[in-house]
VOBASE-795510 format. One record per atom (N, C-alpha, C, CB): x, y, z; residue in three letters. Coordinates in pm, whole numbers, plus 50000, padded with zeros to 5 digits. Glycine has a CB too. Layout:
<nodes>
XYZALA;...
</nodes>
This chain:
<nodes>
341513151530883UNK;341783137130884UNK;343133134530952UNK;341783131330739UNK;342673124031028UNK;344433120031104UNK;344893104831038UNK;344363117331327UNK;346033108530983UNK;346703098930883UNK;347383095031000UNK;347593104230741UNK;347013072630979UNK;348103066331074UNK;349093056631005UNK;347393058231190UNK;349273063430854UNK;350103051330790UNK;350473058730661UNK;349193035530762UNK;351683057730601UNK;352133068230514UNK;353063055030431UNK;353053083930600UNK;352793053930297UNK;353663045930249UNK;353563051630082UNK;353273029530289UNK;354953047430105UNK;355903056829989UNK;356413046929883UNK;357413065230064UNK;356293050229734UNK;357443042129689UNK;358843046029716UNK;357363040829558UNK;359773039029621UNK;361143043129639UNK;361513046829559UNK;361943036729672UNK;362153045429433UNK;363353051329345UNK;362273060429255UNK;364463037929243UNK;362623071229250UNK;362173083629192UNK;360843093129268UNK;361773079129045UNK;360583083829373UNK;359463091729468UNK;360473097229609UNK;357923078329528UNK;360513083729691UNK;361653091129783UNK;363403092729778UNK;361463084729903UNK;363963081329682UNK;364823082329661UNK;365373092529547UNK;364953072529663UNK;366183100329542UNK;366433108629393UNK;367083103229308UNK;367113120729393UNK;366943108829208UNK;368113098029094UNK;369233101829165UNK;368373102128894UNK;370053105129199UNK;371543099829260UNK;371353089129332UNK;372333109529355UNK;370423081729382UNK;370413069129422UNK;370253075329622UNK;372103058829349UNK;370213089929663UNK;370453088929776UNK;369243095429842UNK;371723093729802UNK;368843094129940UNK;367673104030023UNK;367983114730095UNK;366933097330122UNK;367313128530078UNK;367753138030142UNK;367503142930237UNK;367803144130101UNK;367743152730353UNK;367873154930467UNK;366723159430487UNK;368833161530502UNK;365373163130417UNK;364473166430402UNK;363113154830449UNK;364703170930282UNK;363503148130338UNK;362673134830385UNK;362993125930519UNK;362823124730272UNK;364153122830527UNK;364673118630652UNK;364193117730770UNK;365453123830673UNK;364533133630768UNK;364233141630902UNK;362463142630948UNK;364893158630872UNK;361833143330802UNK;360343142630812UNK;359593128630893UNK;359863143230656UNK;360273119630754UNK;359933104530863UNK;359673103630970UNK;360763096130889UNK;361243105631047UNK;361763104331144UNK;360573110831262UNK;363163110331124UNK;360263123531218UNK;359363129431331UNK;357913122531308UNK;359263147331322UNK;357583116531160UNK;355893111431175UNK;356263101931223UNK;354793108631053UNK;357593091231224UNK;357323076931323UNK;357213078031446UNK;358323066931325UNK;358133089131510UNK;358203094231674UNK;356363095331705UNK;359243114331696UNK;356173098731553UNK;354413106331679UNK;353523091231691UNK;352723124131549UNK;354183082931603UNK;353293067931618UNK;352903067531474UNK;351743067331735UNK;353423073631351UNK;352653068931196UNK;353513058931156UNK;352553081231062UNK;353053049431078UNK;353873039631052UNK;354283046030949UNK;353433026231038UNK;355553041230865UNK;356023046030686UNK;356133034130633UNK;357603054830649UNK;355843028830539UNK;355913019630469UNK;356183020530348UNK;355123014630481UNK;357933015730342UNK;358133018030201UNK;357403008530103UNK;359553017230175UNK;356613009929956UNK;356113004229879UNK;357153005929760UNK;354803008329870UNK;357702990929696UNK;358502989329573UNK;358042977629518UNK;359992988929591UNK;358542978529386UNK;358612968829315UNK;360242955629320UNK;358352977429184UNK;360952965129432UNK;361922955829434UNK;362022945229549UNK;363012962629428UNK;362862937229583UNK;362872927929718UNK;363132933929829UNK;363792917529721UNK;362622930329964UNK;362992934430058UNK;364442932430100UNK;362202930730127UNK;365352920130070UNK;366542923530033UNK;367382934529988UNK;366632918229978UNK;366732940729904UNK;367212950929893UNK;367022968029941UNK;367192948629802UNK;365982965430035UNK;365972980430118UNK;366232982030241UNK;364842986830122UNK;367132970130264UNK;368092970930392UNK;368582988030437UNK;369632960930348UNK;369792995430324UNK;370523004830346UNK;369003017330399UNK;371633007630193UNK;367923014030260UNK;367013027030282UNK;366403026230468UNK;365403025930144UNK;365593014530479UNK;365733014130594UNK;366553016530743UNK;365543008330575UNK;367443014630724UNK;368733017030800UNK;368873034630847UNK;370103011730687UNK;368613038330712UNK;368933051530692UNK;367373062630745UNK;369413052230510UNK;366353055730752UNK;365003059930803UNK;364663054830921UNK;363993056930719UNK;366003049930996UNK;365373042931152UNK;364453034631132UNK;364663052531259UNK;364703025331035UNK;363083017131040UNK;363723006031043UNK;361793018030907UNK;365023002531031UNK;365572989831029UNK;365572977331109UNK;366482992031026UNK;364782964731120UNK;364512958231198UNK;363682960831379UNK;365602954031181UNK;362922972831303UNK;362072979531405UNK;360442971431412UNK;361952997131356UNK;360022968331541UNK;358932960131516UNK;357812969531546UNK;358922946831598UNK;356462969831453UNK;355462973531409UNK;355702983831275UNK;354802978431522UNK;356502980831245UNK;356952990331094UNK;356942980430981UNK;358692997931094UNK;356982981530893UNK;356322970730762UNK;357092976730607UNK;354082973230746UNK;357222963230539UNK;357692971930427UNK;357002962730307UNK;359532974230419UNK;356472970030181UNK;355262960430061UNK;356212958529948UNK;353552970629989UNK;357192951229928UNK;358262947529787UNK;357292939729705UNK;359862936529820UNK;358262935029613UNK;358242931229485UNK;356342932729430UNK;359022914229485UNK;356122949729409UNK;355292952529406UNK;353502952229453UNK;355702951729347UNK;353812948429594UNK;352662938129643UNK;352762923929682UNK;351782937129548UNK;353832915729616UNK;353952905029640UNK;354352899529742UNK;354362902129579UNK;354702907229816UNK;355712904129950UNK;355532912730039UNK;357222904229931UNK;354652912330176UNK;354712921430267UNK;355382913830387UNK;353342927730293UNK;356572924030497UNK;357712917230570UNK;357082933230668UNK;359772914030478UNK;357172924430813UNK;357592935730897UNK;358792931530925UNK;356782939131020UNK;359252945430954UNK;361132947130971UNK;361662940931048UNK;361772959231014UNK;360912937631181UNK;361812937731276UNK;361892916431220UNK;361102945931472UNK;363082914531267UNK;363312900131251UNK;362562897031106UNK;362652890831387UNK;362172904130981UNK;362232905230843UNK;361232890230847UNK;364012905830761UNK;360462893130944UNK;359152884230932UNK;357952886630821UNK;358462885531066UNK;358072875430721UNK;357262874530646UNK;355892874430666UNK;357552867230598UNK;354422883730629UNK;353112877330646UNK;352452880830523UNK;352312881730773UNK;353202878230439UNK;352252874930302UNK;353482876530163UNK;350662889630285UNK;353052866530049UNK;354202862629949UNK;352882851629863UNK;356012852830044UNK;353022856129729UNK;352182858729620UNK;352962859229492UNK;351442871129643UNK;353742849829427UNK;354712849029288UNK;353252840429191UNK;356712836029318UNK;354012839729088UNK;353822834828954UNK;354672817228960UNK;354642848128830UNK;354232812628859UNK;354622796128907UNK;355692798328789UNK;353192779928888UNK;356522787628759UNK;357592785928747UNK;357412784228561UNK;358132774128853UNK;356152779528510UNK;355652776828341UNK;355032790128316UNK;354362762828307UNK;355212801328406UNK;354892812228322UNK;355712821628322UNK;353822817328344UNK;357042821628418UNK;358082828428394UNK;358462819328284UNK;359032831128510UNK;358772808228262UNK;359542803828150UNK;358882808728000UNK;359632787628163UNK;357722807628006UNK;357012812427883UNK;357262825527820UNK;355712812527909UNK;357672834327936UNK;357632848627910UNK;359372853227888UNK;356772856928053UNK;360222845927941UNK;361502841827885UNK;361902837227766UNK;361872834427943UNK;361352831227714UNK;360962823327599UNK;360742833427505UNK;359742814127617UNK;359572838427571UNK;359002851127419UNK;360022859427402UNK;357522863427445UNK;360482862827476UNK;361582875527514UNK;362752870227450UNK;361932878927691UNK;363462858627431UNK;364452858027340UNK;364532862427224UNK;364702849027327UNK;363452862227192UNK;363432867127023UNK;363762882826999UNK;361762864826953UNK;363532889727106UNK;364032905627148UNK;365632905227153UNK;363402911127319UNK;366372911627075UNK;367532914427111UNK;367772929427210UNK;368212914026981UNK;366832932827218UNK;366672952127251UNK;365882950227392UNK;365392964327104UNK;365532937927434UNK;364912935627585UNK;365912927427653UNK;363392927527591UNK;365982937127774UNK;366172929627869UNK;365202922627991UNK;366962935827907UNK;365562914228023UNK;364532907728141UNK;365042901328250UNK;363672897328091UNK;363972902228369UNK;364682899228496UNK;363412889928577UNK;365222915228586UNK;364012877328624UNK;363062868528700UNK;363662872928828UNK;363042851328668UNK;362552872228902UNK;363142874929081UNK;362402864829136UNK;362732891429176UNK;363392860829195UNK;363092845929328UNK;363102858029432UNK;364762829129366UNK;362632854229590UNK;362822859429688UNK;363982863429738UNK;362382854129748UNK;365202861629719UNK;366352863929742UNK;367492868229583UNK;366662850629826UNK;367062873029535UNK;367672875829375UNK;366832876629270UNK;368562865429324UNK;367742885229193UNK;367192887529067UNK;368072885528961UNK;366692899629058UNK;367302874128836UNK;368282869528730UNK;368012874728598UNK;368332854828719UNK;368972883228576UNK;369062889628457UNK;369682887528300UNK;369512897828499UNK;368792884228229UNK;369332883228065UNK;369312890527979UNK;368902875827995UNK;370442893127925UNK;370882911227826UNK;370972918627924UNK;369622920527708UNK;372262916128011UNK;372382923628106UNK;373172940228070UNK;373092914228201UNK;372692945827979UNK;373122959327899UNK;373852966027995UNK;371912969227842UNK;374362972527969UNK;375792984628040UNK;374822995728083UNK;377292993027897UNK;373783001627987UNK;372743008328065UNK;371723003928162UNK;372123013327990UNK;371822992028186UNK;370942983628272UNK;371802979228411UNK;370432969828181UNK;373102979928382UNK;373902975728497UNK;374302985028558UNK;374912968428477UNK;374372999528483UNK;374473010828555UNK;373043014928615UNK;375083021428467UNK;371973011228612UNK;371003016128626UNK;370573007328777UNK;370193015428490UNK;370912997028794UNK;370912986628911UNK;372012987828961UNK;370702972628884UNK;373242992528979UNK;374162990729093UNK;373583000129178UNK;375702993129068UNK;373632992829307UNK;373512998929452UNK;371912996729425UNK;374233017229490UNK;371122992929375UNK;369602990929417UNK;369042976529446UNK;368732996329304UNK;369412968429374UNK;369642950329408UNK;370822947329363UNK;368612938629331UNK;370892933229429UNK;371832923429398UNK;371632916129266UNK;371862914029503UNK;372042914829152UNK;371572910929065UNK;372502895328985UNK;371412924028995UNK;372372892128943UNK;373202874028854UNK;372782876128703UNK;372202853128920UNK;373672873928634UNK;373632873428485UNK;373152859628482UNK;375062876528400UNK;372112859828347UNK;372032848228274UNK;372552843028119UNK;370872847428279UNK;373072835528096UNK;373612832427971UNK;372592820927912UNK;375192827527986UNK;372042816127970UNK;371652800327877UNK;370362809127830UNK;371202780727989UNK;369742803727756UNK;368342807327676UNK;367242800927726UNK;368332803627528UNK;367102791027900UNK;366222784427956UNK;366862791328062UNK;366012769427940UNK;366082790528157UNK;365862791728297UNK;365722779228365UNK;364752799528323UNK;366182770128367UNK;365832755228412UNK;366012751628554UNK;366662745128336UNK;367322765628578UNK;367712759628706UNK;366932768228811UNK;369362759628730UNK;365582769828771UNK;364852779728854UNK;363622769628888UNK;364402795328771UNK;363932760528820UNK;362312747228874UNK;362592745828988UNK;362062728828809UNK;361382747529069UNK;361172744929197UNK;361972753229342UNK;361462731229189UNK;361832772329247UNK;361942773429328UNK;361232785529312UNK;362962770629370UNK;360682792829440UNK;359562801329418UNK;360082815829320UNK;358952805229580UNK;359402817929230UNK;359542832129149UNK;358112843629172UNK;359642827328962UNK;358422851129203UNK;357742866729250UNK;357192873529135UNK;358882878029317UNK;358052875229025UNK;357662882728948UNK;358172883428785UNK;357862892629016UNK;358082886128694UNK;359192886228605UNK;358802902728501UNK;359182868728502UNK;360342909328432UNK;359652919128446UNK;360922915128235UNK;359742934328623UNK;359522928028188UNK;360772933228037UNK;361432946228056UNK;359912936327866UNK;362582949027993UNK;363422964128024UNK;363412964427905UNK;364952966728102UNK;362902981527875UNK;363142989527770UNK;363003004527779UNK;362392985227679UNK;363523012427755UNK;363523028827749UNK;362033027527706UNK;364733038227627UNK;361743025927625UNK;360683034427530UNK;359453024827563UNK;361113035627337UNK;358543033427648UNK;357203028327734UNK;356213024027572UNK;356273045327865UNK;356073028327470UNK;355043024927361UNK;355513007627345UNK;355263036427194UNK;356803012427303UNK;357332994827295UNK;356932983527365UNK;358632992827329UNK;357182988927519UNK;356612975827594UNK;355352977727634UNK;357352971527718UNK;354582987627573UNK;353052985227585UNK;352652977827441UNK;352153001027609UNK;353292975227346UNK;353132965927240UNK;353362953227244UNK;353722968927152UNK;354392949827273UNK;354762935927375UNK;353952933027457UNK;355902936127460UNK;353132942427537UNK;352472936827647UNK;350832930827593UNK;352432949427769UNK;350902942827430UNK;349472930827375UNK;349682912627291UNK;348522941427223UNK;351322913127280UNK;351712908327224UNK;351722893827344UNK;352732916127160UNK;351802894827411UNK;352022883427572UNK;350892886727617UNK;353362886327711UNK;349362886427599UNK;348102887527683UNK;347692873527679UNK;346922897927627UNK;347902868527573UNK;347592854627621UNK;348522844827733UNK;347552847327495UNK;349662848327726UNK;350382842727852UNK;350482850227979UNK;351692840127821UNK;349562862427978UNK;349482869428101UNK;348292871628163UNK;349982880528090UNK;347742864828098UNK;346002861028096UNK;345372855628288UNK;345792842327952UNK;346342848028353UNK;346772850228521UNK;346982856428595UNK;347412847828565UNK;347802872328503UNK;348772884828591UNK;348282895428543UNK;350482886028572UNK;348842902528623UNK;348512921328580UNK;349802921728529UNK;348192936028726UNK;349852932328472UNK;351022940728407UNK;350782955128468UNK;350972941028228UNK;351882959328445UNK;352072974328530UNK;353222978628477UNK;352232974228704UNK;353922991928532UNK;354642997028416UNK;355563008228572UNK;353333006728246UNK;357033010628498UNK;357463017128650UNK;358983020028635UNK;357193005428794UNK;359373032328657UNK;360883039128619UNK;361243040728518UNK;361913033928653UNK;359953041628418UNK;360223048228268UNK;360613034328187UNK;361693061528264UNK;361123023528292UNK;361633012428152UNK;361633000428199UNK;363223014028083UNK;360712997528283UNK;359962984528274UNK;358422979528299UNK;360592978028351UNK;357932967028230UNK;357172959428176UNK;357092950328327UNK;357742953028027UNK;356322952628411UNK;356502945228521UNK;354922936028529UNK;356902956228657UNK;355452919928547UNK;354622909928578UNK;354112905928718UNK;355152900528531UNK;353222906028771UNK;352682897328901UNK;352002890328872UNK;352052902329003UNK;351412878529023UNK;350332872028967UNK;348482880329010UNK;350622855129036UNK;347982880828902UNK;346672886428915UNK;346062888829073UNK;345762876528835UNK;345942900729133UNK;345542904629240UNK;346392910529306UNK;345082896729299UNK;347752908029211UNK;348812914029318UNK;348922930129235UNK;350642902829329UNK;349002940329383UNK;349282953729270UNK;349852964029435UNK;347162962329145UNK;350452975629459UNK;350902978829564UNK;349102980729637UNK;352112992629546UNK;348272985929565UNK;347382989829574UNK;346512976929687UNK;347022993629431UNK;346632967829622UNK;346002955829768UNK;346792953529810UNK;345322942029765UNK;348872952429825UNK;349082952529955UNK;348862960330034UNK;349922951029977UNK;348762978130005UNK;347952984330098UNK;347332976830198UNK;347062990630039UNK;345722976230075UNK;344732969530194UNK;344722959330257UNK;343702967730170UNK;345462949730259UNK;346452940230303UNK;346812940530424UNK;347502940730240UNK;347952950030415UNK;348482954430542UNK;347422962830618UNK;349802962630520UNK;346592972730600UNK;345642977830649UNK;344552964930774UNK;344952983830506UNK;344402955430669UNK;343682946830725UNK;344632936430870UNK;343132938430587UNK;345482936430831UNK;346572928230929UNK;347102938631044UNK;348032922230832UNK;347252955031049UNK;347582958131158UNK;346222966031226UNK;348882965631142UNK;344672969031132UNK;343642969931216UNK;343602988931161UNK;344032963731407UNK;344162990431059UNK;343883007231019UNK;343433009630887UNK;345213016631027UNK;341903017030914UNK;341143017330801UNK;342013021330666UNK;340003027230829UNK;341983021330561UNK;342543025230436UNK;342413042230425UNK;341713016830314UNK;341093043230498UNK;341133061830470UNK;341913069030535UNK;339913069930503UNK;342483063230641UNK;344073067830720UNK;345003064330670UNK;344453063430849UNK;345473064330555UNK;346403063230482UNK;346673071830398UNK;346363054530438UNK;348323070230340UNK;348783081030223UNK;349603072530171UNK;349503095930259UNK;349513080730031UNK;350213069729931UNK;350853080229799UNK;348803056229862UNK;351953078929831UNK;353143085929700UNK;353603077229632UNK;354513093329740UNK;353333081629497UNK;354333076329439UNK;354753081929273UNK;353963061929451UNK;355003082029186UNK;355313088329078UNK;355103081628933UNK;356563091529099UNK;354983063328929UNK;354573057128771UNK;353283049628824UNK;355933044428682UNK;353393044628675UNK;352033036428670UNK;352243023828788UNK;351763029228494UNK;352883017628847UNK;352553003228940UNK;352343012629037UNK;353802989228976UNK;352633026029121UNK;351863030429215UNK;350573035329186UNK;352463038629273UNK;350093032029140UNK;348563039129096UNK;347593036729140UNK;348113038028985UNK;347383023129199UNK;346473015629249UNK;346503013629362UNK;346363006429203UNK;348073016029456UNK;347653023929567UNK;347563041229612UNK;348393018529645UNK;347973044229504UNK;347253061029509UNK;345613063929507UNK;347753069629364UNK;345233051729388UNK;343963055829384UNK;343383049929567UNK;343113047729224UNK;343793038029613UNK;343113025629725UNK;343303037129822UNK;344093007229767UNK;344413046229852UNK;344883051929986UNK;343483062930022UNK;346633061129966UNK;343563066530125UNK;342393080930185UNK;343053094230126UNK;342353083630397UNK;344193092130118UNK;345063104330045UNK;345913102729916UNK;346083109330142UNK;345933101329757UNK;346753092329700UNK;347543108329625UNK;345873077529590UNK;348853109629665UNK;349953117329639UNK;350983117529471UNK;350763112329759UNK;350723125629456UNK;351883124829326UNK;352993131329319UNK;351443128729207UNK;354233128529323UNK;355353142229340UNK;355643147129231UNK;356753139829400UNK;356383160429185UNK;356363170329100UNK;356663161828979UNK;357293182129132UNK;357333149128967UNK;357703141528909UNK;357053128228885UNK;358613141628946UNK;355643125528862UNK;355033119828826UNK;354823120228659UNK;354223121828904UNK;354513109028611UNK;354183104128498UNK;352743118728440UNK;353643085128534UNK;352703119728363UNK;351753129328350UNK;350623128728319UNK;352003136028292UNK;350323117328254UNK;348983110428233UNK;347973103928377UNK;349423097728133UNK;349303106528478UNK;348683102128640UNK;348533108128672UNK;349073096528740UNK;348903122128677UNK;348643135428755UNK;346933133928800UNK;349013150728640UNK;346063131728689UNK;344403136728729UNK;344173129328842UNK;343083133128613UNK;344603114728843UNK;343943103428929UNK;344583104129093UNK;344343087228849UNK;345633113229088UNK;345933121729247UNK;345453131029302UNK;346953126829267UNK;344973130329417UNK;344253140129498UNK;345253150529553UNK;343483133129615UNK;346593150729481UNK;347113156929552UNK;349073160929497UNK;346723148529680UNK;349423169529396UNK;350753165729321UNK;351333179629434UNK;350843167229097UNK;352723174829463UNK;353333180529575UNK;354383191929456UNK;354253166429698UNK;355173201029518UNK;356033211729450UNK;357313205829442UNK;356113225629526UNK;357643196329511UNK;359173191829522UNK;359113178029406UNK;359683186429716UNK;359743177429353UNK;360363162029289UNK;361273157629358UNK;360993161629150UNK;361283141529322UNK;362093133829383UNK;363653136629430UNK;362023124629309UNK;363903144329388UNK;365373153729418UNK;365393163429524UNK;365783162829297UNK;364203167229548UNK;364113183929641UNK;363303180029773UNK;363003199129540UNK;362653164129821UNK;362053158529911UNK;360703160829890UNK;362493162030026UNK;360123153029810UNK;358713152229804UNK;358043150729865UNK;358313147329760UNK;358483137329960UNK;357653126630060UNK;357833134530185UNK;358323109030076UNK;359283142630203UNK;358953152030341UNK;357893163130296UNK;360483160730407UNK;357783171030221UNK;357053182130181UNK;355083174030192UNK;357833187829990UNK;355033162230185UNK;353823155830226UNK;353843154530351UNK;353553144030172UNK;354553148130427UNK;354303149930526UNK;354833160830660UNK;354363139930531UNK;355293169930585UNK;355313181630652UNK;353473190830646UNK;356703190530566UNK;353223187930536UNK;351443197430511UNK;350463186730592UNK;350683198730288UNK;350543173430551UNK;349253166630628UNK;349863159230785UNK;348473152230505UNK;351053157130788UNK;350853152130927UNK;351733162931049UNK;351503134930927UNK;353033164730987UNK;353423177731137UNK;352723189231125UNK;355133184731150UNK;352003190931054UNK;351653210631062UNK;349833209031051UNK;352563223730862UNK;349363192831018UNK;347763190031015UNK;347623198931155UNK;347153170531025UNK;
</nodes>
């Protein structure tokens, strides 16, 4: 099979926990874009914020290269950060889910507009855990008011302990009864609106640049990549995947997110295929 599109998540698939990418992956990219594969980073965060990663993968404001944020919700090709597709939640169901969430002293939560993300219980482990990955704004009031009328993407809960916010998450089915829920970096509760998942921006983008889905690859390591692991022709897990995902990959690599996963993939299926 000749793979013409390789898309990766980011923080804990290609990025390592030190927050940096290694000379491994880099360098890999670098040679599948030269041969003509596109890379497409897939996150749950804004395209705002993968300026540096881009930069750093030659993909930065490069035209026919593409990048799928706020988990599906937002697909941008790079070059001139041209938007062709954006998919949020309306403005009475982030508030609702804000709302519920006050009563949590032990959650934190984050609404993202297209350009920011607003954070309440902004914890010292939560602020260390986001510097250098978005731009982020504290919230103090107990409403969100000053967010009417203007578009919101997503809204997500923060907590260490995944049972917790899979209890919460039966606990909010009636106000999520519109969205998927998905789950991602060990400690968040992440909202879209229903249809959105990385998994159909895949086919999304597939459909908009004209390349079947079975020419594709797809890494990634929690539950919100799953659905494009399962959608891709190739769906990848690195040594550092969730473990209950391992079966539903065709494919768990030797390196974790620290040792270059995403090069060690595409060193076996595309320079050495």
């Amino acid at each position: 099979m000749t793979y013409k599109m390789i898309v990766a998540d980011l923080d804990e698939t290609l990025i390592s926990r030190d927050r940096s990418i290694c000379k491994r992956n880099i360098d890999a990219i670098m040679k599948a874009t030269a041969m003509g594969v596109k890379f497409v980073p897939a996150t749950g965060r804004g395209y705002n914020s993968v300026h540096d990663t881009l930069q750093q993968l030659g993909l930065y404001e490069k035209e026919n290269q593409y990048t799928i944020s706020y988990n599906g919700g937002a697909i941008t090709e790079n070059k001139g950060e041209r938007l062709l597709y954006f998919q949020g939640i309306t403005f009475e169901e982030a508030e609702a889910l804000y709302k519920y969430g006050l009563r949590y002293d032990d959650i934190c939560m984050h609404v993202y507009t297209p350009d920011q993300v607003w954070v309440k219980n902004f914890f010292p482990e939560e602020v260390e855990y986001l510097a250098a990955r978005q731009p982020c704004t504290e919230i103090f009031d107990d409403n969100i008011d000053f967010l009417k009328g203007k578009e919101i993407v997503k809204f997500i809960y923060m907590n260490t302990d995944h049972s917790y916010l899979q209890r919460i998450a039966e606990e909010v089915k009636d106000l999520t009864k519109n969205m998927d829920v998905s789950y991602s970096s060990n400690r968040y509760m992440e909202v879209n609106r229903k249809g959105v998942s990385k998994g159909a921006g895949l086919q999304r983008l597939c459909d908009l640049v004209g390349i079947d889905i079975s020419e594709t690859i797809a890494i990634g390591d929690n539950y919100n990549d799953l659905s494009m692991i399962r959608a891709a022709g190739l769906g990848v897990g690195v040594a550092n995947t969730v473990e209950a995902m391992k079966p539903e990959c065709d494919f768990i690599t030797e390196a974790d997110c620290d040792e270059g996963a995403v090069g060690e993939v595409i060193e076996k299926f595309i320079l050495n295929a």
